[in-house]
N, C-alpha and C positions, 0 to 999 in steps of 0.2 A: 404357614405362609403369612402369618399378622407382621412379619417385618419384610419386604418386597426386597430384594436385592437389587443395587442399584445396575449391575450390568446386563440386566434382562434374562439373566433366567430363570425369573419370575414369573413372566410371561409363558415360559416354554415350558413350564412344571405344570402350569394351571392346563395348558392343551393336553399334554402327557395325561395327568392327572385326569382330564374332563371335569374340571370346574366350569361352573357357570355361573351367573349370577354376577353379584356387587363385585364379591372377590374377583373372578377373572375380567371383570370391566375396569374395576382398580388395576389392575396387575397389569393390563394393557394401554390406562391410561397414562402410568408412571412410567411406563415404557417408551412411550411416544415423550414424553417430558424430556428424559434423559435425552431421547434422540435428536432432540428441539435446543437442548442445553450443548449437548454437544456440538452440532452445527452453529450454534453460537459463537463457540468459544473457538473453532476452527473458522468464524468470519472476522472474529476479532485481533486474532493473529496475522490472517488477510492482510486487513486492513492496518494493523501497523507496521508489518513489512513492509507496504507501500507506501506509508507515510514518512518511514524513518530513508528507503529509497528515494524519496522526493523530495526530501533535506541533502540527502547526501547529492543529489543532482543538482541540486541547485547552490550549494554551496560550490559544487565544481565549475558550473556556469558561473556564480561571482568570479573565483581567482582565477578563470580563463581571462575573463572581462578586464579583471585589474592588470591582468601579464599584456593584454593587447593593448591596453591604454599606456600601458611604462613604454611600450616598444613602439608604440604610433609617436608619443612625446620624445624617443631617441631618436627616431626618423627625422622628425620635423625637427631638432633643433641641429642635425646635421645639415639640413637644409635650410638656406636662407631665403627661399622664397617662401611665402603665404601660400595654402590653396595647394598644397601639394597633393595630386591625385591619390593617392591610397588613404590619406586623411579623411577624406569627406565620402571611400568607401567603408574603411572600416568605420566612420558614424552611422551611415547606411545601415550598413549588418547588426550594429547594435540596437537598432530600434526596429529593427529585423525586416531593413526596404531591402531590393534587389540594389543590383549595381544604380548608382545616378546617372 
């Protein structure tokens, strides 16, 4: 057992076995390492799932934004008055007030 295996049953040889000492305190520490390494590596996956999520949200929040501002500017230029009320709600929404 001088080379530990890395998916722990290494650990589980040394109990069977009844080792004590260095060897099963090594055996259990490399154990807990792996376990340490692995929750790592399952946070880091987490974490760019969310992060590659919250790129892809927020590029759909731009081209929602740029579709409502083409279709606020086709409103208002069928319209010949200023101050047209859904104008100054959809600016509202964009800076994210309630109705004015």
């Amino acid at each position: 057992m001088s080379d530990p295996n890395k998916d722990g049953t290494d650990i589980m040889m040394a109990l069977l076995m009844g080792l004590s000492g260095p060897r099963a305190s090594k055996a259990w520490t490399e154990s807990q390492q792996i376990k340490a390494e692995s929750f790592l590596t399952m946070a880091e996956h987490w974490i760019n799932q969310i992060a590659e999520e919250n790129a892809r949200l927020k590029a759909e929040v731009e081209r929602l934004t740029k579709a409502g501002d083409a279709m606020m500017d086709w409103i208002d230029h069928q319209h010949d008055d200023s101050g047209y009320p859904h104008s100054e709600a959809w600016e509202a929404a964009k800076e994210g007030k309630g109705q004015p």
